[in-house]
LOMARLO-765319 format. One record per residue (C-alpha): residue number from 1; residue in one letter; z, x, y. Coordinates in Angstrom, 2 decimals, padded with zeros to 5 digits. Layout:
{NUM, 'a', {Z, X, Y}};
...
***
This chain:
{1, 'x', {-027.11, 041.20, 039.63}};
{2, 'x', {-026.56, 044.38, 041.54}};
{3, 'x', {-027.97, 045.69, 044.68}};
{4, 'x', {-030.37, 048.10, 042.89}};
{5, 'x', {-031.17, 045.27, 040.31}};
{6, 'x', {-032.42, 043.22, 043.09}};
{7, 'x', {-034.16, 045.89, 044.58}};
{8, 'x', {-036.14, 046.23, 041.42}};
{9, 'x', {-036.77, 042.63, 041.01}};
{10, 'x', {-038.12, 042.71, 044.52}};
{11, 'x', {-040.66, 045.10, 043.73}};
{12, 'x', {-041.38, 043.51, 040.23}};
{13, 'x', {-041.89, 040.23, 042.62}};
{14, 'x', {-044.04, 041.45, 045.51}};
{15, 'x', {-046.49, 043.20, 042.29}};
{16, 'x', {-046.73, 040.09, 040.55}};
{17, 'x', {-047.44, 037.77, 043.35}};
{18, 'x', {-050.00, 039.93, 044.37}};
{19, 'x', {-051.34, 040.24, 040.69}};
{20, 'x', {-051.31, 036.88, 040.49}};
{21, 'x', {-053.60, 036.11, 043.46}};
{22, 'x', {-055.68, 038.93, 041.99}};
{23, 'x', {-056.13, 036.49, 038.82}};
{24, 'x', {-054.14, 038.42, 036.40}};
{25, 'x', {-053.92, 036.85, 033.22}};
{26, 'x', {-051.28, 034.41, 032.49}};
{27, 'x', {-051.06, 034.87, 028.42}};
{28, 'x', {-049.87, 038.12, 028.89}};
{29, 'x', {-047.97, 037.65, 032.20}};
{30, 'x', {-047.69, 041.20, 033.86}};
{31, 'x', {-047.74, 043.31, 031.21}};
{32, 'x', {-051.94, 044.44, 031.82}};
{33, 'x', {-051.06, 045.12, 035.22}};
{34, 'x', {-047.60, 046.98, 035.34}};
{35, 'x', {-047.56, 048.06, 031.40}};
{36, 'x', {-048.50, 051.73, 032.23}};
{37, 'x', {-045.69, 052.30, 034.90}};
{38, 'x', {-043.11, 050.06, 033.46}};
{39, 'x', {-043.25, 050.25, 030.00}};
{40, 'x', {-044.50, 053.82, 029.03}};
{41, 'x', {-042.65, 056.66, 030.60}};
{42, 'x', {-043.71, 059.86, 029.32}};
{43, 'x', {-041.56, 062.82, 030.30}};
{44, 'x', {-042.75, 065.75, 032.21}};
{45, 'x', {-043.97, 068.44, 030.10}};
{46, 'x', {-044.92, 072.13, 029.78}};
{47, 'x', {-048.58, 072.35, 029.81}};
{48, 'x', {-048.61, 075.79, 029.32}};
{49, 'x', {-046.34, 075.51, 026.60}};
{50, 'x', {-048.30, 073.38, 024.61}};
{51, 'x', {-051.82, 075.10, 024.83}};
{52, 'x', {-049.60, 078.29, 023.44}};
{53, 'x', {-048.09, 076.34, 020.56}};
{54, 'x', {-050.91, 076.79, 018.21}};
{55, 'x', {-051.29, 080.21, 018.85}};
{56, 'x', {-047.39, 081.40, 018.45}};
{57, 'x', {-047.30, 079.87, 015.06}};
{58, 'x', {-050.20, 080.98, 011.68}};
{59, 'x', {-049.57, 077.22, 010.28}};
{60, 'x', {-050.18, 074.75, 013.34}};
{61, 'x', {-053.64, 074.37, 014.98}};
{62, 'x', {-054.59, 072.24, 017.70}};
{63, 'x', {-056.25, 068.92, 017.41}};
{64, 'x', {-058.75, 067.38, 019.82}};
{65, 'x', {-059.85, 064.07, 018.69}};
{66, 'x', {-062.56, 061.85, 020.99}};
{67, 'x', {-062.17, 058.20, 021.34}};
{68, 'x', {-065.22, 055.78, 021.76}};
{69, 'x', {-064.82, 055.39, 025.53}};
{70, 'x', {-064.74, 059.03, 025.93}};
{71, 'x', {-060.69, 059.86, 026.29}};
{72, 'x', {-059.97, 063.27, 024.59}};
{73, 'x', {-056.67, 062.85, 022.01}};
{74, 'x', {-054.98, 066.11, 022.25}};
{75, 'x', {-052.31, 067.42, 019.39}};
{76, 'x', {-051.00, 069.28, 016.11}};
{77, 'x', {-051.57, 069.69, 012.54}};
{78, 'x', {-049.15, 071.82, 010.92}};
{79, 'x', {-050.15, 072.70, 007.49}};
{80, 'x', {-047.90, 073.16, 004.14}};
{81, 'x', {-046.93, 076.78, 003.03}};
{82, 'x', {-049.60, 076.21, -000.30}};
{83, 'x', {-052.90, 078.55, -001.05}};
{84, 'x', {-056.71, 077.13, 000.03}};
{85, 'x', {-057.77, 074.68, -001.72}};
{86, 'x', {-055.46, 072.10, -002.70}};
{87, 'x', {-054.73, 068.87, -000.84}};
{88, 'x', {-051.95, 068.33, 000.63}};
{89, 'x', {-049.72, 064.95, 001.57}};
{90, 'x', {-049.89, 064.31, 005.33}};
{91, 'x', {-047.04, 062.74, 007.55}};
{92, 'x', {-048.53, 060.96, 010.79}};
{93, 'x', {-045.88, 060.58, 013.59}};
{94, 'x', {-046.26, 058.10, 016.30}};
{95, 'x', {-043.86, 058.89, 019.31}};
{96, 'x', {-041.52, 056.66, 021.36}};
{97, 'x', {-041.97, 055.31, 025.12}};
{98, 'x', {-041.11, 058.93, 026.71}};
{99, 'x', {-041.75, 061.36, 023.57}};
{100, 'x', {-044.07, 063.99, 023.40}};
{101, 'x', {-044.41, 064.73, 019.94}};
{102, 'x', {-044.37, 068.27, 019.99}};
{103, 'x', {-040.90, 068.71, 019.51}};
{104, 'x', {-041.43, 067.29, 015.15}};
{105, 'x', {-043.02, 070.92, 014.82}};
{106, 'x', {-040.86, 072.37, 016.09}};
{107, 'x', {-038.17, 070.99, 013.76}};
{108, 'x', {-036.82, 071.60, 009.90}};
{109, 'x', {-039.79, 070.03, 007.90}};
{110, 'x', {-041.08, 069.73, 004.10}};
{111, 'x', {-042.75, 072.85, 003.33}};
{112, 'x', {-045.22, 071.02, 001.14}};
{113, 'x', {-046.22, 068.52, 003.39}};
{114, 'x', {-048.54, 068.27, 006.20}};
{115, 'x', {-047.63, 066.98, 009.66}};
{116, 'x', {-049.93, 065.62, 012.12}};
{117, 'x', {-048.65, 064.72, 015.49}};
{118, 'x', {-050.81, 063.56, 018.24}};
{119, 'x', {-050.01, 062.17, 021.93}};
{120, 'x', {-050.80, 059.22, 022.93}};
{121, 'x', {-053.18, 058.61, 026.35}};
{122, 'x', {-050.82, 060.52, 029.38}};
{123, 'x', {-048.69, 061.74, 027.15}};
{124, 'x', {-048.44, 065.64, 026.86}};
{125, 'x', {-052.31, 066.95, 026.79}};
{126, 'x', {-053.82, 063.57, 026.02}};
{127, 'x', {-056.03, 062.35, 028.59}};
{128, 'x', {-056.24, 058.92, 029.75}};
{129, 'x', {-053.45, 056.09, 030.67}};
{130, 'x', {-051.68, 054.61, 027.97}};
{131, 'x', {-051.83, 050.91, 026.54}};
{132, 'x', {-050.84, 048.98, 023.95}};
{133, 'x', {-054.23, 048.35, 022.94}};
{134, 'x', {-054.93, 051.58, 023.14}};
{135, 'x', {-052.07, 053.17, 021.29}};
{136, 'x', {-052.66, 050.77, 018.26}};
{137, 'x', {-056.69, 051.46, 018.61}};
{138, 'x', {-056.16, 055.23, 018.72}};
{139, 'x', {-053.36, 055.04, 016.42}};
{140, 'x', {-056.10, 053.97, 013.35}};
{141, 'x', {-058.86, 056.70, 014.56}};
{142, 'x', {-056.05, 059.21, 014.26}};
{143, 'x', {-055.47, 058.09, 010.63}};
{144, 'x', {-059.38, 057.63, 009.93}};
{145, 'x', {-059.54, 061.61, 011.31}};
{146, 'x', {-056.95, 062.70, 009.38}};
{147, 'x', {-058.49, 060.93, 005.68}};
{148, 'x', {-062.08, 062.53, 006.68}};
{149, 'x', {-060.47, 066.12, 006.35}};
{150, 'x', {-061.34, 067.69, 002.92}};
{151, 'x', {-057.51, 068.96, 002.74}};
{152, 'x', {-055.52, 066.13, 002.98}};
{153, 'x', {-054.76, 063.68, -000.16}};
{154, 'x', {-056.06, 060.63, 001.63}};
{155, 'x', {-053.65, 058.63, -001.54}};
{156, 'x', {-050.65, 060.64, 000.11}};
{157, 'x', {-050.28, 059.67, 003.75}};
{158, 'x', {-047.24, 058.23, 005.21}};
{159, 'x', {-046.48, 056.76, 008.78}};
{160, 'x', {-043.75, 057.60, 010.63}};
{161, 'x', {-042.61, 055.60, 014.07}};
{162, 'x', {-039.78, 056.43, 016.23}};
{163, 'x', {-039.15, 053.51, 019.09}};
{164, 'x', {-042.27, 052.72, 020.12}};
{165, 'x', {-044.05, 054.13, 017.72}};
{166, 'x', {-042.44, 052.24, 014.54}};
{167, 'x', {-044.78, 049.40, 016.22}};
{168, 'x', {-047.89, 051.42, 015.98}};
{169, 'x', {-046.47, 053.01, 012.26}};
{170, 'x', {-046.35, 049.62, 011.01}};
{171, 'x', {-049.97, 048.42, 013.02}};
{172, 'x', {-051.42, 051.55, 010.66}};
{173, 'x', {-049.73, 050.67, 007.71}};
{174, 'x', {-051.17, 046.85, 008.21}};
{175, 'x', {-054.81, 047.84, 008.99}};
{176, 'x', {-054.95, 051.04, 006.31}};
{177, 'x', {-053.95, 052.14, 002.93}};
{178, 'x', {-050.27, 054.27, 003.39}};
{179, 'x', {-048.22, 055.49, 001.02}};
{180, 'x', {-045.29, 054.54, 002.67}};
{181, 'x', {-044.33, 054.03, 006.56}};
{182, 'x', {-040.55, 055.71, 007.71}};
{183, 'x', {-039.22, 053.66, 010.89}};
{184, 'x', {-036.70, 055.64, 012.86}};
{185, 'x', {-035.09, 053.04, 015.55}};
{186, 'x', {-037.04, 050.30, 015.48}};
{187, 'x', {-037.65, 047.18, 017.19}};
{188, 'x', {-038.70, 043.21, 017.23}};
{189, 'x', {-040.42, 043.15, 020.39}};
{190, 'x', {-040.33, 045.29, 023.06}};
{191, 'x', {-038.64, 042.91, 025.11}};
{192, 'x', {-035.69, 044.51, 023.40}};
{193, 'x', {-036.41, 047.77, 024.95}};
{194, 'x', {-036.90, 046.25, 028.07}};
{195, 'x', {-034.19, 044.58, 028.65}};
{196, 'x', {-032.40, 047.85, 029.07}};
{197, 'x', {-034.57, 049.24, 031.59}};
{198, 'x', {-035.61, 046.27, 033.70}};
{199, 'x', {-033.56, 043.04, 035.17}};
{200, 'x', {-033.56, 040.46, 032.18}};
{201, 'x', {-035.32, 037.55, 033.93}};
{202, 'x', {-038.39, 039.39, 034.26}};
{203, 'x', {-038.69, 041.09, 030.79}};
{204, 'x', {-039.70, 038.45, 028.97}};
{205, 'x', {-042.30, 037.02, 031.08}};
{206, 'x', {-043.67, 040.80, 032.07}};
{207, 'x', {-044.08, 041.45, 027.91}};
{208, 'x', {-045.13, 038.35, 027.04}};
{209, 'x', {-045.76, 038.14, 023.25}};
{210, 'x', {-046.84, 041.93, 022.87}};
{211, 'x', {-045.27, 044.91, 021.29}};
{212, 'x', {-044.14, 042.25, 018.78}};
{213, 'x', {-043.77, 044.48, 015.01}};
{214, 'x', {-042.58, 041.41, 013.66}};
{215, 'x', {-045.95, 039.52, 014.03}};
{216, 'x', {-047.90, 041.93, 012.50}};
***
């Protein structure tokens, strides 16, 4: 192990003796405490940027959805080139562990399909902290918005995960009625992920058993 391994596991060591004496819960080892910092990493973004995005372009508007506890969801709905009236297919995206989701609109889509992109808690202009729990929990009001809307085909909605987010793809897909769910790099656990990012003694007792598609 390096010197700026060590350094690392230091840190890691100090938090989790201290979150230990603070009775942190030992099914999940760390993750409650340090999942936030350690495991979500959400780029830095331009703010500005985004509360301009719906207004630079005639077929995205902005989406504000409200959780039970009160957190604001904050994202994009670009609609298909068709006239009023008809419903449309929808494509949910789920980001990864440092993506704002943004950048889908502003790619090469389907014409005739829908795209709904929304940021998780921290991410972009999502308030809140993120969580697994709360990823997967917002994940299914996201999809329960979307159905409600009198434009989309609620038979026609497809999932689609990138990193992180083929986890939460395939929690939606489990809980509710998809056409079909599109996993771009996924993952068995995120112990997998981890591994890259933090010393490899401490990843599997930080994650535990979470962020685990498999099990689902």
């Amino acid at each position: 192990m390096d010197h700026s391994a060590r350094t690392v596991a230091a840190v890691l060591l100090a938090a989790a003796l201290g979150a230990l004496a603070l009775g942190a819960s030992s099914d999940g080892g760390l993750l409650r405490v340090l999942e936030a910092p350690v495991l979500f990493d959400p780029l830095p973004v331009d703010k500005h940027g985004l509360q301009s995005l719906a207004s630079s372009r005639h077929d995205v508007q902005e989406v504000a959805i409200r959780t039970p506890d009160g957190v604001q969801l904050r994202g994009w709905l670009r609609r298909p080139a068709r006239s009023p009236g008809h419903r449309y297919p929808l494509v949910i995206v789920y980001g990864g562990v440092r993506h704002e989701v943004s950048g889908f609109l502003r790619a090469r889509l389907p014409d005739d399909w829908g795209w709904l992109v929304v940021n998780y808690r921290g991410f972009g202009l999502s308030e809140g902290a993120p969580s697994e729990a709360h990823a997967l929990e917002d994940a299914k009001l996201v999809y329960d918005w979307a159905v409600a809307r009198p434009d989309v085909d609620a038979s026609n909605i497809v999932v689609l995960g990138r990193s992180l987010g083929t986890y939460v793809a395939v929690a939606v897909a489990a809980a509710r009625e998809v056409r079909a769910a599109i996993l771009a790099t996924p993952f068995d656990s995120f112990a997998a992920i981890g591994e890259k990012r933090l010393p490899e003694l401490l990843v599997e007792w930080l994650v535990g058993g979470h962020y685990d598609s498999a099990a689902l």
